[in-house]
N, C-alpha and C positions, 0 to 999 in steps of 0.2 A: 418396665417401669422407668419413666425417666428422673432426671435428676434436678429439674428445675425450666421455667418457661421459656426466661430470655435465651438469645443464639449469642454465640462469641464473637468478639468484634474481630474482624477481618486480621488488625495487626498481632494479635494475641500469638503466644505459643502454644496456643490449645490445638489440638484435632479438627478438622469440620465440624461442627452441630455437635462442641462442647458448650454445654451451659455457662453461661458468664458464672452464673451463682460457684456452679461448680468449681469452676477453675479459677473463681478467685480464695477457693476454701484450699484448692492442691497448690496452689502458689503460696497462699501461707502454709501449709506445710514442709513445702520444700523449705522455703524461704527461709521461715524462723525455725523447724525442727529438727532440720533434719542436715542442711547446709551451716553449717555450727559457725564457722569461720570467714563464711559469706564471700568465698574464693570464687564462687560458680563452678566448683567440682565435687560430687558426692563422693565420699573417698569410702573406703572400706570400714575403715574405723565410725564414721559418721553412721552409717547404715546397722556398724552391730552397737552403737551406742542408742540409735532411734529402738531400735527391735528391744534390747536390755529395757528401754523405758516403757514401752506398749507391753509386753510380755511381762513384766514386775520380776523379772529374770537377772540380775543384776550381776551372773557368770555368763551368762551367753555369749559365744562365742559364733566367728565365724560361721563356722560349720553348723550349726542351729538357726541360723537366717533361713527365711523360706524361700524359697525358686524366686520369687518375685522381688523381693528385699534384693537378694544377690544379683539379680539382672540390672540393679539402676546402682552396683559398683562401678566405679571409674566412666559414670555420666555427667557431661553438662547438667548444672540446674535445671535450665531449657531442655533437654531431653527426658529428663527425667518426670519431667512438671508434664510431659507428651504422653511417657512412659504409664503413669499415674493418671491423669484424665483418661488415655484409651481402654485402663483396666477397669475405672470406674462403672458400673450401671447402678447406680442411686447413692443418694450424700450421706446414707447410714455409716459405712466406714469412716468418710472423711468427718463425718458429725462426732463420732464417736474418738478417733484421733484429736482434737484438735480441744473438746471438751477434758480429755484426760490431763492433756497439756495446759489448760489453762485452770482445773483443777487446781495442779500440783503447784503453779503459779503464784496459789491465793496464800 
């Protein structure tokens, strides 16, 4: 199943034949949810404050992060925006992230 029709432009930090659509949904997620202090570094603390908000877990700790949350600690933005499009296969996740966020917003 993909994830949307367009291809990503050339200069992007997407993967090859990541969807534009898509990876402009994980760019705002890095961007606004998840990069708090907008340093261009996911820090640890950032990643178990994202997972405490997704999870409605609001003790979660470190050690409760999932493999994948833990892997995009101490990443570049940029890496991790890579990190996040190559795990991607359809914008259900990122649909579903980004609508909770903008939920909670209202």
């Amino acid at each position: 199943m993909g994830c949307g029709a367009s291809t990503q432009p050339a200069d992007s930090n997407a993967p090859a034949g990541t969807p534009a659509s898509r990876q402009a949904k994980v760019d705002r997620i890095v961007d606004e949810f998840m990069d708090n202090d907008g340093d261009g570094d996911i820090t640890q603390e950032e990643c178990v404050r994202f997972h405490q908000f997704l999870s409605g877990d609001s003790n979660a700790k470190v050690g409760d992060l999932p493999g994948d949350t833990k892997e995009l600690i101490g990443m570049k933005s940029a890496d991790a925006k890579k990190k996040i499009a190559s795990m991607c296969d359809d914008d259900d996740k990122l649909d579903f992230i980004i609508k909770k966020y903008e939920k909670a917003a209202k």
